[in-house]
LODO-489411 format. One record per residue: residue number from 1; chain; x, y, z of N, C-alpha, C, O in turn. Coordinates in steps of 0.05 Angstrom, whole numbers, plus 32768, in hexadecimal, padded with zeros to 4 digits. Each point is the difference from the previous one (the first is absolute). Example, Ala and Ser with C-alpha at 12.3 -4.5 7.8 and 13.67 -1.06 7.14 Angstrom:
rec rolo:1 tiza:A neast:8108 nnorth:7F8E nup:809C caeast:7FEE canorth:8018 caup:8000 ceast:8012 cnorth:8018 cup:8000 oeast:8015 onorth:8000 oup:800D
rec rolo:2 tiza:A neast:7FE4 nnorth:8015 nup:7FE5 caeast:8010 canorth:8018 caup:8001 ceast:7FF1 cnorth:8016 cup:800E oeast:800A onorth:8016 oup:8004
END
This chain:
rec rolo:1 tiza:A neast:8011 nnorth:7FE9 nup:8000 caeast:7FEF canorth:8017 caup:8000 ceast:8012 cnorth:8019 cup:8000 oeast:8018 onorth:7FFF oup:8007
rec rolo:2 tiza:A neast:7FDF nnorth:8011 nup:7FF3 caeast:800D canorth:801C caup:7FF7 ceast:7FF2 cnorth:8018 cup:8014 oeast:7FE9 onorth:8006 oup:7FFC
rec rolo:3 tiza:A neast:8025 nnorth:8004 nup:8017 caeast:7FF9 canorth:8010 caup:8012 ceast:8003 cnorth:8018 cup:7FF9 oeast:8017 onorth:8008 oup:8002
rec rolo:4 tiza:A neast:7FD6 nnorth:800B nup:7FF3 caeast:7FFB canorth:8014 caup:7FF6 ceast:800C cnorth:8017 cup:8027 oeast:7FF0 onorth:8001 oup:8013
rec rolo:5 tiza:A neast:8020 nnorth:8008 nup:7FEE caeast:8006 canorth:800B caup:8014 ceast:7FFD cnorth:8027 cup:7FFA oeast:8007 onorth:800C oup:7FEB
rec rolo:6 tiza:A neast:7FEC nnorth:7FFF nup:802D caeast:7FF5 canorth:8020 caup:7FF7 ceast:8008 cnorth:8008 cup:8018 oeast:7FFA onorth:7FF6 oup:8016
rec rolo:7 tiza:A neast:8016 nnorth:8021 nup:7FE6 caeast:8004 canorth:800F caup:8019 ceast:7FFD cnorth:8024 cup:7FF4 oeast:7FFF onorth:8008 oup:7FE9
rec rolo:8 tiza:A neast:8002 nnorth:8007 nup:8031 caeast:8004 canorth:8021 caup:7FEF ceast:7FE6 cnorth:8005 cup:7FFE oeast:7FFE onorth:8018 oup:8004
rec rolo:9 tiza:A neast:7FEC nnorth:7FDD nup:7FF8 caeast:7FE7 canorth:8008 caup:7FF5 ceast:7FE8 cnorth:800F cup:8010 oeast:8005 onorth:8010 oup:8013
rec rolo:10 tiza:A neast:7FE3 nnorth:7FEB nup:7FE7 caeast:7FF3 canorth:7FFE caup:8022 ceast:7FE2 cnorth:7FF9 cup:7FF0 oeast:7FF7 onorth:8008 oup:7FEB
rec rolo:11 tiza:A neast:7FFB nnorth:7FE1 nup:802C caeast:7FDC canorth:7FF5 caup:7FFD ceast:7FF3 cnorth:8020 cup:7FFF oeast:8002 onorth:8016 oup:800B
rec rolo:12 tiza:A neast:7FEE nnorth:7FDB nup:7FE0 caeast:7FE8 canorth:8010 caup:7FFF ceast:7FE8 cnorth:7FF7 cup:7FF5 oeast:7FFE onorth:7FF4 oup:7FEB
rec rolo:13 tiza:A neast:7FE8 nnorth:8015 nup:802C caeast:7FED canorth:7FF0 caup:8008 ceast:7FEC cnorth:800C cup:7FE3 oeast:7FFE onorth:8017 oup:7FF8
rec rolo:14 tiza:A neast:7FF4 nnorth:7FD2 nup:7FFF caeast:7FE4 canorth:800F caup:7FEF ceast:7FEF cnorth:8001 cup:8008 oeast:8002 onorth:8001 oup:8019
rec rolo:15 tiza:A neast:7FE1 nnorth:8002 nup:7FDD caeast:7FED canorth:7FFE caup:801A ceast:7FEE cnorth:7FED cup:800A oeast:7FF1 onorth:8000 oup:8013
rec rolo:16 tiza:A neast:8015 nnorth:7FE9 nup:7FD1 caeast:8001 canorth:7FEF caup:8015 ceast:800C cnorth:7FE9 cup:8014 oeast:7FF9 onorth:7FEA oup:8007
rec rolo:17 tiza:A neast:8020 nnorth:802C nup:8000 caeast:800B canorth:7FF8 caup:8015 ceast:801C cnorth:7FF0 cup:7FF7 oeast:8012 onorth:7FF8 oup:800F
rec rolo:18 tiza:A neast:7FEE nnorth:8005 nup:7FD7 caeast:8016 canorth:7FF2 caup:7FF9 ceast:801E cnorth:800A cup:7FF7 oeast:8004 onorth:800D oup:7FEB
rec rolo:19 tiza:A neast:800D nnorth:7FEB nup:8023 caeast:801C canorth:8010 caup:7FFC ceast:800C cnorth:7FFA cup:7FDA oeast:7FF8 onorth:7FF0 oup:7FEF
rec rolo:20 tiza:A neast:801B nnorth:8021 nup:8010 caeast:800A canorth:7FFE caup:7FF0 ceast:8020 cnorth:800F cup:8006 oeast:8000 onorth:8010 oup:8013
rec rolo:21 tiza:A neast:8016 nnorth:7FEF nup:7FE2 caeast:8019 canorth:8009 caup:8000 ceast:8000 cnorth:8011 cup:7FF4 oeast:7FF4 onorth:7FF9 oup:7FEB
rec rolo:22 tiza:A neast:8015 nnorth:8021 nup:8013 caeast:800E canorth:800B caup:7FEE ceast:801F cnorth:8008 cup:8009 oeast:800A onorth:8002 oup:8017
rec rolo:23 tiza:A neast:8003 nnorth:8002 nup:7FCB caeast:801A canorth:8011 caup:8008 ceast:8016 cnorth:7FEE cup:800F oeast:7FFB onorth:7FE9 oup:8009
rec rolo:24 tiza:A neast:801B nnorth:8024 nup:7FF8 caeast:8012 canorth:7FEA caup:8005 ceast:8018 cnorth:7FEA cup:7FED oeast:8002 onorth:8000 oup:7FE8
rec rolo:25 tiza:A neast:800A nnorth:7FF3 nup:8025 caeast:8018 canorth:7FF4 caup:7FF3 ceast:7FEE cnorth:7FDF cup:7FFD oeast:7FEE onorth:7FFA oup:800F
rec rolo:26 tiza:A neast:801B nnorth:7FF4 nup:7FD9 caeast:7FF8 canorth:7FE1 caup:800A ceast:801C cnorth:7FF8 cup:7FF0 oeast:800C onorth:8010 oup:7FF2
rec rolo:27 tiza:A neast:7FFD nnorth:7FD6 nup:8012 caeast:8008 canorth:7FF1 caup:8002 ceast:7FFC cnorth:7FDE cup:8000 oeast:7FEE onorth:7FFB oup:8010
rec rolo:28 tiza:A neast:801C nnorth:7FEE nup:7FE4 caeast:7FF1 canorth:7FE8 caup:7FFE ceast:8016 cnorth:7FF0 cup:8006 oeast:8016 onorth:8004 oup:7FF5
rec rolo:29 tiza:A neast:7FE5 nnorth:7FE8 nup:801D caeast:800E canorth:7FE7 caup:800E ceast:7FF0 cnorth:7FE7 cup:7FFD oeast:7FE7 onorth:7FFE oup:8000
rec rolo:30 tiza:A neast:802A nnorth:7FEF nup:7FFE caeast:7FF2 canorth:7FE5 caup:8000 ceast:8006 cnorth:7FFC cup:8015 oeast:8015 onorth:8002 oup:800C
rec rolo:31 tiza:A neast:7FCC nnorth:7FF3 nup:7FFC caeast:8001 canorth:7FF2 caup:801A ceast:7FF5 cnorth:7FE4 cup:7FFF oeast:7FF9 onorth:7FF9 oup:7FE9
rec rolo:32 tiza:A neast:8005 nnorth:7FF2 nup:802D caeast:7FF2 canorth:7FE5 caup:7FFF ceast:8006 cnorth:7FFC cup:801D oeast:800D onorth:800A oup:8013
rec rolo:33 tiza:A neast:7FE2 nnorth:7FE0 nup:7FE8 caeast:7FF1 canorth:7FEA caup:8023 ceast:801C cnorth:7FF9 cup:8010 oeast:7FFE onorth:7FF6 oup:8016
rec rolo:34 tiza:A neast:801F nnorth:8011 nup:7FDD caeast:8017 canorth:7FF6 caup:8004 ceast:8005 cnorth:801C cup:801A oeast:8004 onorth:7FFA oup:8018
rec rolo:35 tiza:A neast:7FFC nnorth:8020 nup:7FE0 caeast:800A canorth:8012 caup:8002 ceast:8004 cnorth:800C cup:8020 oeast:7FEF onorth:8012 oup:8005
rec rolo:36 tiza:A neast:801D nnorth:7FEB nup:800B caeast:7FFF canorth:800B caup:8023 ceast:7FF6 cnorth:8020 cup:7FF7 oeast:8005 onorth:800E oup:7FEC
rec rolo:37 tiza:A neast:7FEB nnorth:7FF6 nup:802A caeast:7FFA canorth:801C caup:8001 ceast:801E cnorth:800E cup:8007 oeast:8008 onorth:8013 oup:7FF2
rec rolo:38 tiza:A neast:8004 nnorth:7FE2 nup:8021 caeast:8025 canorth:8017 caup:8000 ceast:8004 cnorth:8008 cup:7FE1 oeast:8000 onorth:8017 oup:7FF7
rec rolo:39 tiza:A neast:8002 nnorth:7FD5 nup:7FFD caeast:800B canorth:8002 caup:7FE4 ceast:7FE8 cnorth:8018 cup:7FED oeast:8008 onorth:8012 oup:7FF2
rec rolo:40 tiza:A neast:7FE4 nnorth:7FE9 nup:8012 caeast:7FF0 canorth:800A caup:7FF0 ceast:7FFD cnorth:8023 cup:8002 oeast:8000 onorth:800E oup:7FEC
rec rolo:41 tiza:A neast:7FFD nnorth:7FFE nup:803A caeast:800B canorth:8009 caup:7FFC ceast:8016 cnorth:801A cup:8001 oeast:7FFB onorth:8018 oup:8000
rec rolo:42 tiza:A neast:801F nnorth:7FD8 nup:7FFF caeast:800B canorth:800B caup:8002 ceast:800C cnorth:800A cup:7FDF oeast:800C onorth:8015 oup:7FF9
rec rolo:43 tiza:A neast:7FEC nnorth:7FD6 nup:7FF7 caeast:8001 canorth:800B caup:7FE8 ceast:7FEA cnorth:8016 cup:8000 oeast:800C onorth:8015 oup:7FFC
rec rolo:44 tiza:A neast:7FD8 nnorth:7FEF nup:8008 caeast:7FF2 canorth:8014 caup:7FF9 ceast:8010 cnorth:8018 cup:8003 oeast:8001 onorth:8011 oup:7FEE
rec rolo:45 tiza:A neast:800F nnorth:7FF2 nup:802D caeast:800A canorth:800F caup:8012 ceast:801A cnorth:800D cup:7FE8 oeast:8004 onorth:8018 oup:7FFD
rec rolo:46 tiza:A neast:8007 nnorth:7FD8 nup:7FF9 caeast:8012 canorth:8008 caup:7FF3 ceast:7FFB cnorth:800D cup:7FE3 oeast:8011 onorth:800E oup:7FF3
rec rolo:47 tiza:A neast:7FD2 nnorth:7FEB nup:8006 caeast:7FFA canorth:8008 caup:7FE8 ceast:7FFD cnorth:8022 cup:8008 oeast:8007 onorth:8012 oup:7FF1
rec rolo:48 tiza:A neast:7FEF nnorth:7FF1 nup:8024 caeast:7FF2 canorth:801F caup:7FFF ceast:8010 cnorth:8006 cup:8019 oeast:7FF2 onorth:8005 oup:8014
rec rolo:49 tiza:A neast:8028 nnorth:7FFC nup:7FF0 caeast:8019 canorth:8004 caup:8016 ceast:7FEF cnorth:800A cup:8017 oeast:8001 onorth:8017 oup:8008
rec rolo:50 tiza:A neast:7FF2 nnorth:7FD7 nup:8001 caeast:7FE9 canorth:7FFE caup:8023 ceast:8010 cnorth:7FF5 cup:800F oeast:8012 onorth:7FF0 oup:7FFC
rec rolo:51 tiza:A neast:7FE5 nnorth:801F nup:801D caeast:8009 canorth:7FF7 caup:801B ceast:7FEF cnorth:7FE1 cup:800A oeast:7FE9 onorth:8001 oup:8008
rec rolo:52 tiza:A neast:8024 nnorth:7FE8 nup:7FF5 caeast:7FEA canorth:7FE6 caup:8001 ceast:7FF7 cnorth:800D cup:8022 oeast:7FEA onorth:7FF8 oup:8007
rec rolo:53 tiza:A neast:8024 nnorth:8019 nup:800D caeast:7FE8 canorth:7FFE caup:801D ceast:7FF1 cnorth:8013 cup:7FF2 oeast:7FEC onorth:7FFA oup:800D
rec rolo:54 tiza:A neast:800C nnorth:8018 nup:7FE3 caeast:7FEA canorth:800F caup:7FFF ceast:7FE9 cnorth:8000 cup:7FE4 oeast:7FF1 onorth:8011 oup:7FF8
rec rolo:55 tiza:A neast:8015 nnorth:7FD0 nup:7FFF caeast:7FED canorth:7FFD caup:7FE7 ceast:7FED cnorth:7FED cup:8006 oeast:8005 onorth:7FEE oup:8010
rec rolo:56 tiza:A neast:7FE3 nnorth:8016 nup:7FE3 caeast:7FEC canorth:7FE9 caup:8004 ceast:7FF9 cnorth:7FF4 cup:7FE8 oeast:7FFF onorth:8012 oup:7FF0
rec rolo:57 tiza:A neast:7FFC nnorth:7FD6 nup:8003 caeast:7FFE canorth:7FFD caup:7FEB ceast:7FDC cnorth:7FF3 cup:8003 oeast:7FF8 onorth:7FF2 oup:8013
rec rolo:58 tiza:A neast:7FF9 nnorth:8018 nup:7FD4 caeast:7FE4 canorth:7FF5 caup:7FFD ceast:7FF7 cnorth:7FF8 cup:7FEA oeast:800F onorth:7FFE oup:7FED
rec rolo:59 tiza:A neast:7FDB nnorth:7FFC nup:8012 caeast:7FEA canorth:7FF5 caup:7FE7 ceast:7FE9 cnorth:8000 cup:8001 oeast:7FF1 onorth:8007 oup:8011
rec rolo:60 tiza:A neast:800C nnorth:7FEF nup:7FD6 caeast:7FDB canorth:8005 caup:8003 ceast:7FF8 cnorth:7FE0 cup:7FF7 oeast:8009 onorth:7FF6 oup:7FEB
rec rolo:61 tiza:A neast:7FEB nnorth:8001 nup:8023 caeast:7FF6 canorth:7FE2 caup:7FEF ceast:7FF3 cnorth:7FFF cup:7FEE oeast:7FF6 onorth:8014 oup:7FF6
rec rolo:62 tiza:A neast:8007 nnorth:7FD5 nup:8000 caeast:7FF3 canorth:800D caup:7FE1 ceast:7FE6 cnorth:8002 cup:8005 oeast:7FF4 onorth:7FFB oup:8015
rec rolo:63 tiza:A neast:8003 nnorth:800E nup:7FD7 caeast:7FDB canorth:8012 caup:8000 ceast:7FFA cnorth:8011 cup:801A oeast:7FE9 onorth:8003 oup:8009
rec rolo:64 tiza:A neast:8034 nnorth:800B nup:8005 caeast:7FF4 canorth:8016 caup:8015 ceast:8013 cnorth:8013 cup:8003 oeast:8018 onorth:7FFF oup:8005
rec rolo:65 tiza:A neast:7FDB nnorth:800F nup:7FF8 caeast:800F canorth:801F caup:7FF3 ceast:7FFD cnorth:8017 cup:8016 oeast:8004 onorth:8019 oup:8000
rec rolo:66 tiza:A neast:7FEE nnorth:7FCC nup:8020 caeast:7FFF canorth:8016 caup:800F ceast:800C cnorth:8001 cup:801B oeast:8001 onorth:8014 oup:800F
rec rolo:67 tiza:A neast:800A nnorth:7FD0 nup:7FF5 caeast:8017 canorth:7FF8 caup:8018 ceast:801A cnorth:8001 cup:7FF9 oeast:8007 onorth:7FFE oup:7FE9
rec rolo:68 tiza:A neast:8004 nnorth:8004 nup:8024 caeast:8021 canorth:8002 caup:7FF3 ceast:800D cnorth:7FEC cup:800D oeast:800C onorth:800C oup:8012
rec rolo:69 tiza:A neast:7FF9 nnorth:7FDC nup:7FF1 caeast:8013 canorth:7FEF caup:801B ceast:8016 cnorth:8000 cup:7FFB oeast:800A onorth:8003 oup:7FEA
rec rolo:70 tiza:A neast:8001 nnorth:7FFA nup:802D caeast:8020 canorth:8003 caup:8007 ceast:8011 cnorth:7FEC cup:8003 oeast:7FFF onorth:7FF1 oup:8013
rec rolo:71 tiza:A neast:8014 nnorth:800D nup:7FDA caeast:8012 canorth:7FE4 caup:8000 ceast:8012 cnorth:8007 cup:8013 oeast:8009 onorth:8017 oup:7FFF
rec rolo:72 tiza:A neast:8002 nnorth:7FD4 nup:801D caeast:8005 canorth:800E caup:8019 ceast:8019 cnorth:7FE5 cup:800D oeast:8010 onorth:8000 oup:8013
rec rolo:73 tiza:A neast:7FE8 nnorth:7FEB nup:7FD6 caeast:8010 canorth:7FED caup:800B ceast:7FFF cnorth:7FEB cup:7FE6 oeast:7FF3 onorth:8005 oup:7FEC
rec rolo:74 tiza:A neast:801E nnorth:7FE1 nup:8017 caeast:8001 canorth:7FF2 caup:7FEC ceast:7FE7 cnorth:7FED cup:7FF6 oeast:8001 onorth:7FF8 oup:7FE9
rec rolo:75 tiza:A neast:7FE4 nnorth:8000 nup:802B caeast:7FED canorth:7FF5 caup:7FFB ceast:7FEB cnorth:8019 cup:7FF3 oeast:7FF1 onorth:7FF8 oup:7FEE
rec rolo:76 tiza:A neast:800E nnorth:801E nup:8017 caeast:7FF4 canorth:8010 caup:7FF4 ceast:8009 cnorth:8004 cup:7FDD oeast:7FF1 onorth:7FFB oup:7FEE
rec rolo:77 tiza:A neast:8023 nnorth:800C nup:8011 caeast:800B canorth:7FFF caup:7FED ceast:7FFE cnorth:7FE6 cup:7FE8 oeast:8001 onorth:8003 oup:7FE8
rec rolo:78 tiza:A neast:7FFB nnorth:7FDF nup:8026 caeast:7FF0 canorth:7FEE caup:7FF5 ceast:7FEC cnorth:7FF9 cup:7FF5 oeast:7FFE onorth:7FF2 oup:7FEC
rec rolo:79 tiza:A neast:7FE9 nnorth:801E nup:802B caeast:7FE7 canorth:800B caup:7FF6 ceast:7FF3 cnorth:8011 cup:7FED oeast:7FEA onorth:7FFF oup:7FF5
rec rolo:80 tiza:A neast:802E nnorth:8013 nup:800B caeast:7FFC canorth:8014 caup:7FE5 ceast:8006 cnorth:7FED cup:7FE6 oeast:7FEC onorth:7FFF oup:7FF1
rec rolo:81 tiza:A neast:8027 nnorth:7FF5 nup:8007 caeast:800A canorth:7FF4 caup:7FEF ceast:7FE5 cnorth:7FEA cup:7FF8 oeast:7FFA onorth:7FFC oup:7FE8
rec rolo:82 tiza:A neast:7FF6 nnorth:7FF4 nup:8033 caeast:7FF1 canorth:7FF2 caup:7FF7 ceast:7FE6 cnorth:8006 cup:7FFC oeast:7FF2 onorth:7FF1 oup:7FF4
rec rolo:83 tiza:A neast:8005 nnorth:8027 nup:8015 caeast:7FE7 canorth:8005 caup:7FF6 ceast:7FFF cnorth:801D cup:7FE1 oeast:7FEF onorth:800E oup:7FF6
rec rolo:84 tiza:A neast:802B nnorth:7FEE nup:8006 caeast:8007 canorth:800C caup:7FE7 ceast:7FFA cnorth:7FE0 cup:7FEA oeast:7FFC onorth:8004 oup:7FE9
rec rolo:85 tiza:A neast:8004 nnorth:7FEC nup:801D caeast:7FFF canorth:7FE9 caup:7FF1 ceast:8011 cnorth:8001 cup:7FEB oeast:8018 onorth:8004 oup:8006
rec rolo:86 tiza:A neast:7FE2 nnorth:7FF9 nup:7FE1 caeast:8006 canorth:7FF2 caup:7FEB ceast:8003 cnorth:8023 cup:7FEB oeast:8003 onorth:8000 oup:7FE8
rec rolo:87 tiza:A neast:7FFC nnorth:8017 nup:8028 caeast:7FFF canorth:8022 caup:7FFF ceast:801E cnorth:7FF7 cup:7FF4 oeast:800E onorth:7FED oup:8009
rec rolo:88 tiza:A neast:7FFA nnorth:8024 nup:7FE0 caeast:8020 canorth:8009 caup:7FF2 ceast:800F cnorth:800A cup:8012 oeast:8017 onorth:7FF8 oup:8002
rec rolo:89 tiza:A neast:7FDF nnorth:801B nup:800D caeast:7FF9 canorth:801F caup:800A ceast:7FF2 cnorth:8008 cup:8021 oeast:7FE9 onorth:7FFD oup:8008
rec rolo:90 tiza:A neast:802B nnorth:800B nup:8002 caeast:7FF6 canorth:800D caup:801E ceast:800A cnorth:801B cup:7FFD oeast:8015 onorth:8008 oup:7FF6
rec rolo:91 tiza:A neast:7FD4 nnorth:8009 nup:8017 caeast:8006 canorth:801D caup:8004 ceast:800D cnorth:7FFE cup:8021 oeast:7FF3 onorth:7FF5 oup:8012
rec rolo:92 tiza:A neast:8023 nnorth:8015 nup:7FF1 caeast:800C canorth:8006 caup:8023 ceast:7FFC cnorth:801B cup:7FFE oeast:7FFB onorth:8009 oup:7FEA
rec rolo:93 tiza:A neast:8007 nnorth:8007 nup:802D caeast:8007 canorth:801F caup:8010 ceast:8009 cnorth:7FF7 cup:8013 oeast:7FFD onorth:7FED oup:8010
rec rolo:94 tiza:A neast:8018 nnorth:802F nup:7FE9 caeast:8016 canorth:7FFE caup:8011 ceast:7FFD cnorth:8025 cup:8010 oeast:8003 onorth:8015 oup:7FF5
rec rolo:95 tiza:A neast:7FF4 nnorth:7FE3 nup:802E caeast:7FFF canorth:8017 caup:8009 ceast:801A cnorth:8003 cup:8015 oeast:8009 onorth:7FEE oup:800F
rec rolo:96 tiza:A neast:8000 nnorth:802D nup:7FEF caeast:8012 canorth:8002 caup:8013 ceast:7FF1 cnorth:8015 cup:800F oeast:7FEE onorth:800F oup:7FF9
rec rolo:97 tiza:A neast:8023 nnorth:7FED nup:8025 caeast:7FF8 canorth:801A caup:8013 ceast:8012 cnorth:8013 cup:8008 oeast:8015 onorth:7FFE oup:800C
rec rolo:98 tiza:A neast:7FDF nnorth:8016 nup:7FEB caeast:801A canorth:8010 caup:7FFF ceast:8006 cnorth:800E cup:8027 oeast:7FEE onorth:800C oup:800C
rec rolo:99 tiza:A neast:802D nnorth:7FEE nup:8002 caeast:7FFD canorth:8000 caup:8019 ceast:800C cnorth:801E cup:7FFD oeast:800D onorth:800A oup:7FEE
rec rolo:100 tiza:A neast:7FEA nnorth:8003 nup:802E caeast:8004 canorth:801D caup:7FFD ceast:8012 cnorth:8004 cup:801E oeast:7FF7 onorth:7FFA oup:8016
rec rolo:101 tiza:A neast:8028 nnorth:8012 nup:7FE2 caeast:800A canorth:8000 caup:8018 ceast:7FEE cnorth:8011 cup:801E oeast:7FED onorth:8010 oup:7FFE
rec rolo:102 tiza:A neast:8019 nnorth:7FEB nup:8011 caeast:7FF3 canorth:800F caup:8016 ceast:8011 cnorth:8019 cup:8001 oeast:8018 onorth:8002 oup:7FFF
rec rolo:103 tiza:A neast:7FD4 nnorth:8010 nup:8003 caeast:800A canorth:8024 caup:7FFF ceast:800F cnorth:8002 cup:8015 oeast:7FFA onorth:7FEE oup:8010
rec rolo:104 tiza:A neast:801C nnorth:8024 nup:7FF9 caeast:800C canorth:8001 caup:8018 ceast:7FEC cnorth:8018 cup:800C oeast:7FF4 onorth:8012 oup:7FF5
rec rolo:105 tiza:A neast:800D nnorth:7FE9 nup:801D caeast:7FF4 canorth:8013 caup:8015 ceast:8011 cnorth:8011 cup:8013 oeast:7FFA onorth:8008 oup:8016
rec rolo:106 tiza:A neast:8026 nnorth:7FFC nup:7FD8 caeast:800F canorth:8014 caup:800F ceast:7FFD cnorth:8016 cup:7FED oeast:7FFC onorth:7FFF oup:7FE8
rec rolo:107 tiza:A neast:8007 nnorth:8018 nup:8029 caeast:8000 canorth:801B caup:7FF0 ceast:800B cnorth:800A cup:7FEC oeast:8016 onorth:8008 oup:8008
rec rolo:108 tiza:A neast:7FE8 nnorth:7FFC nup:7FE4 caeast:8012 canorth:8007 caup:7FEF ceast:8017 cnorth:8016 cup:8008 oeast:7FF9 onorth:8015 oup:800A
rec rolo:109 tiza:A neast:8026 nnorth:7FE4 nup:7FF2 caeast:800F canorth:801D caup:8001 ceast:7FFF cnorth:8015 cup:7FF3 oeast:7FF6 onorth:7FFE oup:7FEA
rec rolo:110 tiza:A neast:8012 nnorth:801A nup:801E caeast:7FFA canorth:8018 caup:7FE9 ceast:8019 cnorth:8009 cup:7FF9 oeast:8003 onorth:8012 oup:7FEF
END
């Protein structure tokens, strides 16, 4: 299977209720039932130079355009692959969080 991977972009809801992507970078990896989630990814991670502690990777199962689940470990990651079935093609997102240092709370010098 061919993992259609999207990061950069952002969901956007229609009305009824169903997301869609726009915008953004993709990228495509083969993946299979073989593949450790470490491995999987840390390649994602490398495609779009992410911090692997601050990325989440998701999907949408097929015919729902309105849950997103989260591949979080290596049996998950199995799941996706198998209820993609006999699919060419998996859409991933790839979200990072962007961490924001903590402000100092000493006074500025003048």
């Amino acid at each position: 299977m061919i993992a259609i991977c999207q990061s950069g972009g952002e969901f956007e809801t229609d009305k009824d209720g169903f997301l869609s992507y726009k915008g953004g970078d993709a990228h495509a990896m083969e993946i299979d039932d073989k593949m450790k989630y470490k491995d999987f990814k840390t390649e994602v991670a490398e495609m779009f130079n992410s911090n692997l502690n601050t990325m989440t990777v998701k999907y949408f199962l097929p015919s729902n355009k309105k849950t997103l689940i989260t591949i979080s470990n290596d049996k998950d990651l199995k799941r996706m692959i198998k209820f993609h079935g006999d699919a060419e093609t998996a859409e991933i997102f790839v979200m990072t969080e962007v961490i924001v240092p903590e402000a100092s709370h000493m006074p500025g010098s003048r």
